[in-house]
Structure formats: structure tokens, C-alpha cells
VEXMIMI-667451 format. One record per residue (C-alpha): x, y, z; residue in three letters. Coordinates in pm, 1 decimal. Each point is the difference from the previous one (the first is absolute). Last residue first. Example, Ala and Ser with C-alpha at 12.3 -4.5 7.8 and 13.67 -1.06 7.14 Angstrom:
VEXMIMI-667451
1367.0|-106.0|714.0|SER
-137.0|-344.0|66.0|ALA
END
This chain:
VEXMIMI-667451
13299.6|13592.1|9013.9|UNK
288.4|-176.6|128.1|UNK
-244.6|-182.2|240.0|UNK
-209.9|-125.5|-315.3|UNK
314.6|-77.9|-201.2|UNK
108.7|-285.1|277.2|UNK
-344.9|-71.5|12.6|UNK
-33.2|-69.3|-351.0|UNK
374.8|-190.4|2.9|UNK
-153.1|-212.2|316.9|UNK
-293.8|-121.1|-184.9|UNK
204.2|-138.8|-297.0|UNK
-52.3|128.9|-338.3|UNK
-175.1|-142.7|-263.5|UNK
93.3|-92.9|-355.3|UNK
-168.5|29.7|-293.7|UNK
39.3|-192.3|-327.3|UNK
277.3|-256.1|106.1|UNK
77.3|-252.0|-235.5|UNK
15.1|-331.3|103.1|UNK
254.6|-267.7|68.8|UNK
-88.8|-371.2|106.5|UNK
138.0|-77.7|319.4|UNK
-293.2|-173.1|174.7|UNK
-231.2|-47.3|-240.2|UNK
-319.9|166.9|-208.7|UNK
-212.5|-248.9|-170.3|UNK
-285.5|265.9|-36.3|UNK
89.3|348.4|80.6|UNK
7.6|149.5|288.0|UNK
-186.2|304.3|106.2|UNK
156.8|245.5|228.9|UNK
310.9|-166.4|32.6|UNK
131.8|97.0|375.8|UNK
330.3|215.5|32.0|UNK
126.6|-97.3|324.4|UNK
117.7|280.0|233.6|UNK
-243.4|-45.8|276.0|UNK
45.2|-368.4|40.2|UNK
-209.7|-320.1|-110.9|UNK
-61.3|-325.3|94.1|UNK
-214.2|22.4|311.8|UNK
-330.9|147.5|152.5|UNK
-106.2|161.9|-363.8|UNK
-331.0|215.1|21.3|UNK
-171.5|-45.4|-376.4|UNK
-195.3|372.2|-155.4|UNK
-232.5|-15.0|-256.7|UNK
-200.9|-217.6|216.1|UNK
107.5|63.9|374.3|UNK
121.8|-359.5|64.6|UNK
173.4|-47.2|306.7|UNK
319.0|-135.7|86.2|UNK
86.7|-185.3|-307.6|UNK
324.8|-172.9|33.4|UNK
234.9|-5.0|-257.2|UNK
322.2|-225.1|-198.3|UNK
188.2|190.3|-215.0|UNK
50.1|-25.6|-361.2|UNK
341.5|192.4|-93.7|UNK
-31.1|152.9|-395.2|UNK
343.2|123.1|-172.9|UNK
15.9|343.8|4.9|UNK
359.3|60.0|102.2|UNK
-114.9|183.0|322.1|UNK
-220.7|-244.1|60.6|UNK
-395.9|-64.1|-81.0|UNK
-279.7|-113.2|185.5|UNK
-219.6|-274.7|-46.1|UNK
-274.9|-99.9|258.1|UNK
-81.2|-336.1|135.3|UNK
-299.5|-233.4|106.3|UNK
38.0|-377.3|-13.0|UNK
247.9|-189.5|-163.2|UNK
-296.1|-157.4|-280.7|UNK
-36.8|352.5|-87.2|UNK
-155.7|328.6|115.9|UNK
151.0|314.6|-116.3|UNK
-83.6|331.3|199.3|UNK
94.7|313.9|-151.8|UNK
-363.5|50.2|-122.4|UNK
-71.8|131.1|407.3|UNK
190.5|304.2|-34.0|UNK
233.5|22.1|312.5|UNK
15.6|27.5|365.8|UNK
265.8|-64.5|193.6|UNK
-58.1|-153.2|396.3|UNK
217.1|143.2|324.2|UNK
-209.0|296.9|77.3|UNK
-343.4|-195.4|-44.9|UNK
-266.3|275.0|-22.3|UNK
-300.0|-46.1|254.3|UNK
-334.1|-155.8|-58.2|UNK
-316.8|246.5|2.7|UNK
-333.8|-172.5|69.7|UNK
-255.9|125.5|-254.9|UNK
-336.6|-118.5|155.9|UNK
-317.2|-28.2|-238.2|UNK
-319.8|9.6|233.3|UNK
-312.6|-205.0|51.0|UNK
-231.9|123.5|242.4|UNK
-119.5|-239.1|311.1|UNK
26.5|335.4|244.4|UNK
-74.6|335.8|-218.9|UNK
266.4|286.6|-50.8|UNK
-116.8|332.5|5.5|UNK
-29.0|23.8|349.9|UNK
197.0|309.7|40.4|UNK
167.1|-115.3|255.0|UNK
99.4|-355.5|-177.2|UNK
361.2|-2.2|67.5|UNK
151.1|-337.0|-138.2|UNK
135.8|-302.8|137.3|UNK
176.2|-262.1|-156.8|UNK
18.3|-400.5|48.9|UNK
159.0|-205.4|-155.2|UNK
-41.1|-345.3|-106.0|UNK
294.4|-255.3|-110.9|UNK
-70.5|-138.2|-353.3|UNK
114.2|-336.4|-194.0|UNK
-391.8|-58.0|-12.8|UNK
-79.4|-367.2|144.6|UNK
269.9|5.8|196.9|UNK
-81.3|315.6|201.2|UNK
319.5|145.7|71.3|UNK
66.7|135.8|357.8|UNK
104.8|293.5|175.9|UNK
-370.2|117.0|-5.4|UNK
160.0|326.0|-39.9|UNK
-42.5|347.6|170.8|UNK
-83.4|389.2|-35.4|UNK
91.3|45.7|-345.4|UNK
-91.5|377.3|-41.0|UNK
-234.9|141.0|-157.8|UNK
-63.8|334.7|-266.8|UNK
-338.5|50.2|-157.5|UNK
7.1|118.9|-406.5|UNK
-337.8|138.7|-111.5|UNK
-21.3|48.7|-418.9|UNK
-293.5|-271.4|32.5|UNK
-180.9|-16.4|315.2|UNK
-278.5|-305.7|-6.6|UNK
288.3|-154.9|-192.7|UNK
238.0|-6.1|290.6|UNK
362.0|108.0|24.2|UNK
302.8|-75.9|237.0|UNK
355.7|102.4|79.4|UNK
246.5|-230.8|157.8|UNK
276.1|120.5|233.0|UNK
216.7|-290.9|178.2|UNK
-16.7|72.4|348.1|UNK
-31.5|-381.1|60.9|UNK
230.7|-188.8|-250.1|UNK
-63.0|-49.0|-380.4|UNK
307.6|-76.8|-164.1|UNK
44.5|-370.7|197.1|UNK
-328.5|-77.0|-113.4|UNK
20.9|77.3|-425.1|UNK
80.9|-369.2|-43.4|UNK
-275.2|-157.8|200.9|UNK
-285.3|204.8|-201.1|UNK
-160.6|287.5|233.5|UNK
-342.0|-130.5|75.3|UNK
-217.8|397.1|83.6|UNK
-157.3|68.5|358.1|UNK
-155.0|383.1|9.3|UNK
-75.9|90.9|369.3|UNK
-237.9|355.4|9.5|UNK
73.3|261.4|273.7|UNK
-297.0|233.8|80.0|UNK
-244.1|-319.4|-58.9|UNK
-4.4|-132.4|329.0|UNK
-304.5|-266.3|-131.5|UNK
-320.9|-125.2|232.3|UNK
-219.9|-301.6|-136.8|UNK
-354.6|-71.6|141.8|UNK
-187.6|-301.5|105.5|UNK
241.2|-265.4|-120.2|UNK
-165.2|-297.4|-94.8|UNK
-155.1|-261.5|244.6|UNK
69.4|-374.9|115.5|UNK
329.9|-28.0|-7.8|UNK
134.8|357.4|120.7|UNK
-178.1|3.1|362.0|UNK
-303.6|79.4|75.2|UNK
-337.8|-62.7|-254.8|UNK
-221.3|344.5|-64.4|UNK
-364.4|-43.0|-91.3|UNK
-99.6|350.3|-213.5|UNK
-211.3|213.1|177.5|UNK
123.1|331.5|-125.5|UNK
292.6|-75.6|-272.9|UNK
292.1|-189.0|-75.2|UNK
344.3|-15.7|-202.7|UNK
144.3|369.0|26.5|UNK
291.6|77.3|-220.6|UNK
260.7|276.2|-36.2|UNK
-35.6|175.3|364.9|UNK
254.4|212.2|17.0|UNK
243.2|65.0|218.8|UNK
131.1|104.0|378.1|UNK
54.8|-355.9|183.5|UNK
-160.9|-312.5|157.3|UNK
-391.9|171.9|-130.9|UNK
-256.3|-146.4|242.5|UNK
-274.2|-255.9|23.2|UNK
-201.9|8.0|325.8|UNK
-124.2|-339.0|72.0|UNK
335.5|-115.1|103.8|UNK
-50.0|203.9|329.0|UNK
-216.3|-282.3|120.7|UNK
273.7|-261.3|-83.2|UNK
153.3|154.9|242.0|UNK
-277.8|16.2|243.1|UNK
-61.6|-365.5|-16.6|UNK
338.5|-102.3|57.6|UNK
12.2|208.9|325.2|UNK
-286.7|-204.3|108.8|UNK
167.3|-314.5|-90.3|UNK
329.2|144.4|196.1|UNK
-266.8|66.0|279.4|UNK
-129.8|-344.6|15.1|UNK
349.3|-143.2|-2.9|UNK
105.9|227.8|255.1|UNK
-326.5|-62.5|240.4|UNK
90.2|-391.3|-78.9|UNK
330.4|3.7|136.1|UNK
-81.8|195.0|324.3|UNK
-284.6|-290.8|32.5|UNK
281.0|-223.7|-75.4|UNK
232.7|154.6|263.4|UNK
-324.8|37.6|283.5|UNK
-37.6|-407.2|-43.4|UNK
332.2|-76.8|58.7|UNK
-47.2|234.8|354.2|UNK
-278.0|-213.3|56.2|UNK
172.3|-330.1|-37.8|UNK
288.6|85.3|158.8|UNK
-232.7|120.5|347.1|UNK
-147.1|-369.7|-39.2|UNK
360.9|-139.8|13.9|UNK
106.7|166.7|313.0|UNK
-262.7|-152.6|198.0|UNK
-263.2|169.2|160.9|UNK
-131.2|75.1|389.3|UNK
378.0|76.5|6.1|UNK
-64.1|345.6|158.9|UNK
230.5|155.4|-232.5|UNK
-113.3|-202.5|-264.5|UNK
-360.4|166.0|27.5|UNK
123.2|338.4|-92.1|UNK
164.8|-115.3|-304.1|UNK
-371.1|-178.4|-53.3|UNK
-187.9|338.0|-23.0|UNK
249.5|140.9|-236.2|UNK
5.2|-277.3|-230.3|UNK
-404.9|58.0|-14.1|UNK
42.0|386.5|-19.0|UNK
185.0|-35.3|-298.6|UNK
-167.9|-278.7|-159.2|UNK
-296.0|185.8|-1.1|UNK
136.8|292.6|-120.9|UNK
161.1|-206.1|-309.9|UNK
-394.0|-177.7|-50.1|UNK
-110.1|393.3|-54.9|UNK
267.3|50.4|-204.0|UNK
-8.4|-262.2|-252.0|UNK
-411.8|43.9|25.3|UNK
77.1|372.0|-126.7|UNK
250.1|-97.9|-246.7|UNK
-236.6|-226.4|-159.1|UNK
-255.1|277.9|-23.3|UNK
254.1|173.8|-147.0|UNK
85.1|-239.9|-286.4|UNK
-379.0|-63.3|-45.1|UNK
-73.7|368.6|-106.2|UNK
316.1|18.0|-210.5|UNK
-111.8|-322.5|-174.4|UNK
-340.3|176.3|-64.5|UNK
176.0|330.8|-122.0|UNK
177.4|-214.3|-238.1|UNK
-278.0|-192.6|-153.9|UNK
-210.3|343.7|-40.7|UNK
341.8|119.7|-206.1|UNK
-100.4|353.9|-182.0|UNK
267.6|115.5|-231.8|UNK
172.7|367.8|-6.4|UNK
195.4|150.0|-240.6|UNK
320.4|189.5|-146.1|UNK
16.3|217.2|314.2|UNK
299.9|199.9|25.2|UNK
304.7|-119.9|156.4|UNK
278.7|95.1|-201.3|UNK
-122.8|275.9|-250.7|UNK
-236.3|-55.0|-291.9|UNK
37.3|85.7|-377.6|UNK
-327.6|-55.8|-207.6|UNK
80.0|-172.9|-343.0|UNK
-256.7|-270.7|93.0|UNK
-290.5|46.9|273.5|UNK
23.1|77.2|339.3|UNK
-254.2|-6.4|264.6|UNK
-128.9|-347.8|6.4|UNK
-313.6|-114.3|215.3|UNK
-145.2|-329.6|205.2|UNK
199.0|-248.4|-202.5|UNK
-133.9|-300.9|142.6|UNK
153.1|-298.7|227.6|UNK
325.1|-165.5|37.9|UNK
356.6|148.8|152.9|UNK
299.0|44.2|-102.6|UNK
-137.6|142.2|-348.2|UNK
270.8|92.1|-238.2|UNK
239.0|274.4|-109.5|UNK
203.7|-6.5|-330.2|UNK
315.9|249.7|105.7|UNK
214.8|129.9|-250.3|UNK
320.8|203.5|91.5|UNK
245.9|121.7|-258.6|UNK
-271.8|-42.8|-284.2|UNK
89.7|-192.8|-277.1|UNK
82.9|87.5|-304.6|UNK
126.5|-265.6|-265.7|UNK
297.1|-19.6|-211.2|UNK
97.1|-28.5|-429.8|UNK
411.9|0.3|-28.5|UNK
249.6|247.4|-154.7|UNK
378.1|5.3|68.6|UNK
217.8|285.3|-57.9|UNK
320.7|119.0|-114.1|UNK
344.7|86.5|89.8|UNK
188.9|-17.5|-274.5|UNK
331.5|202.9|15.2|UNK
205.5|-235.1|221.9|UNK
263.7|-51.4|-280.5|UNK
6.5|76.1|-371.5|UNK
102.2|-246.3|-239.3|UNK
249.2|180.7|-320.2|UNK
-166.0|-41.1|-310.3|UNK
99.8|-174.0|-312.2|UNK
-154.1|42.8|-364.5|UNK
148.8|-279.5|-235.0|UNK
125.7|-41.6|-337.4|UNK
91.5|-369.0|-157.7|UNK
319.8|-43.0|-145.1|UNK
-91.6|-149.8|-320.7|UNK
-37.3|289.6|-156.1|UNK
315.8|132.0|20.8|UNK
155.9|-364.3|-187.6|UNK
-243.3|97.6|-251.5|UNK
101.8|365.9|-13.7|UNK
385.3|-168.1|-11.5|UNK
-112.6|-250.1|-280.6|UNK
-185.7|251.2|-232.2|UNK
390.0|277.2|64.0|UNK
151.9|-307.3|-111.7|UNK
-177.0|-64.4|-292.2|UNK
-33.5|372.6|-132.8|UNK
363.5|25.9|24.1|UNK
20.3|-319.4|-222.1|UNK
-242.5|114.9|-218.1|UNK
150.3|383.2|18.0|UNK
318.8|-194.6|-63.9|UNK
-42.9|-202.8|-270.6|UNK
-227.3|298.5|-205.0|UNK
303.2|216.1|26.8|UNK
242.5|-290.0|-142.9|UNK
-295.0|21.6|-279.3|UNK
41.2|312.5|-85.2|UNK
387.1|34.2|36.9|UNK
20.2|-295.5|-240.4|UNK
-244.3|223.9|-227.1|UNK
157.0|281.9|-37.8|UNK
347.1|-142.5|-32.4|UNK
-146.1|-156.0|-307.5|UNK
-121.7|303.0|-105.6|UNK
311.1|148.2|18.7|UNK
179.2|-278.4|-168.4|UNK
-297.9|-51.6|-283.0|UNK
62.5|410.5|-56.6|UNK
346.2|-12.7|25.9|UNK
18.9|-298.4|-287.7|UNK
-257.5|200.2|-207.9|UNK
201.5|295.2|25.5|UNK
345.7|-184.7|-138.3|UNK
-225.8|-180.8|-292.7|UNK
-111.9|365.1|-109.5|UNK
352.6|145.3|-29.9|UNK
140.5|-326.0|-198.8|UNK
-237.4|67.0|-259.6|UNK
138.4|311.6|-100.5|UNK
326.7|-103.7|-97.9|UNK
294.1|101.7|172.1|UNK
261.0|317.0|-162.8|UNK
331.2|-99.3|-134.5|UNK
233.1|90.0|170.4|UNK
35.3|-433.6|20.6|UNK
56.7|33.8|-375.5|UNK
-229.6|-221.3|-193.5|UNK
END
């Protein structure tokens, strides 16, 4: 066969076939170098969401400083400003009352009077005693007289004219004692009239017509009970810890269930200035206008003492606090976000809200709420971040 000869037609087909098994064969390495790297790319892309997830994400908030004041509520009792329980000075019988309870009385009015027979009979003797005291005094007085005049003559010796003139002095002596008794008497005398010490009311009354009253405090209870009610006293235990915040002047407000809706201001008038051991609490005392006489003496009532704002102590949320076997700290985060655990002191706890005294400064950025396990220098992810104080008020006075 010539080589111009013209090819077979089985050679054509064989050619094709061979393209076809290259092209698919090309096909399929570029298939499956495709899978290899979308695996592959699929890996990595798996290990760096992993590796993004395992960077926890925290909330952060900037502490805020001096912008809690708040206020301190305790139970009290009112007392009246001036309360006077009057008793009996003297014994006997209650001859008559005029004033029963809730009726107000001025300073000096009659309260009472009691009838003392034993009394009047000791007053009787007392003056008759002063009588013979100065009936013997006269005599003694005209009898040193009588022997001065003597001694001039000498028909008597010096010593007898001592003697009498002695004797005047202690008859002297004796007039003044009997007249001091006498004087006693009479005072004790005015004791039967009982009368009100001060402008009040009269909130209890203890006897009645003809009842046997007993002097003195021991033996006999209080006949009557007199309260200054136009200012009230309100005493509340202020817990050791809270002293030093509440000083006199301090403004309280108070309420009382017999008056609900009603708010009464006070004002901290003064301090035991003292703990009581068995409490932990320093009394106060407050005092309240009562003019209207709405509020009752021996009520309870709610006082809300208000406690002022600490300028130099931050504030912030109260779940940033992490308590461990180190003690109490707070985790903030840097400008490279990597997690600083600081040290704190709690000033005052206001709930939601935790008063720092130390560890912390106005431009740290304070975790929020930590996670568990979380260390100093671990990185995190920040998911909002606040700004320091002094940038808002540095926009606030632009504005």
C-alpha cells in the first residue's frame, strides 16, 4: 500500500476514543484535585471558627463614679418630745380630777387635787411647835437681857451671864428649826394640787375619785402622763457600718401605717455616739414636726435615712464580682484584650449596683459577667465596649 494511499477506517475511531478517555481523564483529575482542596479549605476554615470560638465573648462596661447616692431604711419609734409621768408627793385621797385623756392642758393648770388629813395634822403640830420655840426664844431673850444688866453691877459672875446668852442662841436655833419644819409642811401642802409641767396633752390618767394615793415613785404608779406632742422624737439603731454616713442634719423621711401614701420629713438631730454591743447599732435620734398632730407618740414608723454619694468610689454591675479562694476581685480588660484580674474593695452594697473603695480606675473596662475559669491574661473577645466617663462628658460639653 502506497503511503498516498488513503487510512483505514478503523484507525479514525481508535484516535477519538483515545481523546475521549484523555479528556475525560483530565475531567476527572481536575474533579477530584477540586474535591482536595474544598476539603482541605473546608478544614482550615472548621479549625479557624473553632480556634474563634474558643475565645470567649464578653460584655464590658465602663464603672461610673459618685453617681449612687442612695438610701438607708430602718423600723423607729415615736416618742413624744417631752413626756412627763406625774406622781403623788404627797399621801392621802384623790379628792377630784379635772382632765381626762386626749385633753390638751396649758402649764399650770390643775390636773387634781388629793385630800391629806395626816398632813394637815403634822402641819398643825409643826406650828404649834414653832409657837412654844418662840415663846421659850422670848424668854430667853429677856432673861439674858436681865442678867447683862446685872454684870454691870457685879452682883453676878461673868459665867452665869454666858450661860444665858448660850441659852438665847439655841432657843434662836430652835425657832429656825421649827420654822424650816413649818415651812416643810406648807410645801408639801402645795403638793396636793397636781398640775400640768408644760403645754400638752394628757395621754393617760391612772386614778380616780377617792382612790388611796402612795408618795413618791416606789410605792405608787404614775397618776397622770403629760406628752409635747407638736414635735414628735423618732429613735431608729443605725447598723455600725452605715454610722460615719449618717451625721446630724442628715435628712431622713418617714412613713407610718396608720397614714399610708403620707411621707413626714426629719432630721437627725443627735447620736448616742456609741455602739451597743449586743446589736452592732449606734441610736439616733430624729425629730419630726407633728403640728398637725397626725402623728401618734409610741407609733411605729419606717425611716428612709438618705446616705450620700461617694465621689471617690466606682460603681459597677454587681455580677462582675468573682469570689475565689484570693478573695474578692473584678476582671477588666486591656487595650489588647487580654483579661487583668484586679484586686477590689466593696464600699457599699446597693444590690444591682457594688460601690468599689479601691482597685479600679475610671478608664478600666470592667467584664460584665465573667465566665467560669477565667484568668489573668487570657484573651477575649470584646462584644461591646464602653466608653470612659470623661469621653461622655467631654462630648456632653461639646454638645
Amino acid at each position: 500500500m502506497s503511503p498516498l494511499d488513503p487510512i483505514p477506517s478503523s484507525t479514525a475511531p481508535r484516535r477519538g476514543l483515545r481523546l475521549t478517555g484523555i479528556v475525560f481523564a483530565i475531567i476527572a483529575i481536575v474533579v477530584v484535585a477540586t474535591g482536595l482542596y474544598s476539603r482541605a479549605s473546608g478544614k482550615a476554615r472548621l479549625r479557624e471558627w473553632t480556634d474563634a470560638q474558643a475565645i470567649p465573648v464578653v460584655a464590658v462596661a465602663a464603672p461610673t463614679a459618685g453617681a449612687n447616692a442612695s438610701a438607708l431604711e430602718l423600723p423607729g419609734r415615736l416618742e413624744a418630745y417631752a413626756r412627763a409621768p406625774i406622781y403623788a408627793r404627797v399621801s392621802g385621797y384623790l379628792k377630784s380630777w379635772k382632765y381626762d385623756i386626749g385633753a390638751q392642758v396649758k402649764a399650770g393648770q390643775l390636773l387634781a387635787e388629793i385630800e391629806t388629813p395626816d398632813l394637815d395634822q403634822q402641819l398643825q403640830q409643826a406650828r404649834a411647835d414653832l409657837g412654844t420655840a418662840q415663846a421659850n426664844e422670848k424668854l430667853a431673850e429677856v432673861t439674858a437681857d436681865r442678867w447683862q444688866k446685872i454684870l454691870i453691877s457685879n452682883a453676878v459672875s461673868k459665867q452665869d451671864v454666858d450661860e444665858k446668852v448660850s441659852d438665847l442662841a439655841a432657843k434662836r436655833a430652835a425657832v429656825a428649826s421649827a420654822k424650816a419644819n413649818v415651812d416643810r409642811f406648807v410645801a408639801m401642802k402645795g403638793f396636793t394640787r397636781i398640775v400640768a409641767p408644760f403645754d400638752g396633752i394628757v395621754t393617760s390618767r391612772n386614778t380616780d375619785v377617792g382612790a388611796l394615793i402612795n408618795a413618791g415613785t416606789a410605792a405608787g404608779l404614775e397618776l397622770f402622763v403629760v406628752s409635747d406632742t407638736h414635735k414628735l422624737r423618732a429613735y431608729v439603731n443605725v447598723p455600725q457600718s452605715y454610722v460615719p454616713d449618717v451625721q446630724p442634719g442628715t435628712k431622713a423621711s418617714l412613713t407610718v401605717p396608720d397614714r399610708p401614701g403620707k411621707v413626714y420629713e426629719a432630721t437627725i438631730e443627735t447620736s448616742a455616739q456609741a455602739v451597743n454591743a449586743a446589736s452592732g447599732t449606734t441610736l439616733m435620734q430624729l425629730v419630726v414636726d407633728n403640728a398637725g398632730a397626725e402623728l401618734l407618740p409610741g407609733a411605729y414608723a419606717n425611716a428612709r435615712l438618705q446616705l450620700p454619694a461617694s465621689s471617690t468610689a466606682m460603681s459597677i454591675p454587681a455580677s462582675a464580682l468573682i469570689f475565689d479562694a484570693k478573695g474578692l476581685s473584678v476582671a477588666t480588660v486591656d487595650s489588647n484584650n487580654r483579661v487583668s484580674v484586679k484586686p477590689v474593695r466593696i464600699t457599699r452594697d446597693l444590690g444591682s449596683k457594688i460601690e468599689i473603695g479601691s482597685g479600679l480606675a475610671a478608664d478600666d473596662r470592667v467584664i460584665q459577667n465573667p465566665p467560669d475559669g477565667i484568668v489573668d491574661g487570657a484573651e477575649v473577645r470584646v462584644a461591646a465596649s464602653a466608653k470612659p466617663p470623661e469621653s461622655a462628658k467631654g462630648k456632653e460639653g461639646k454638645g
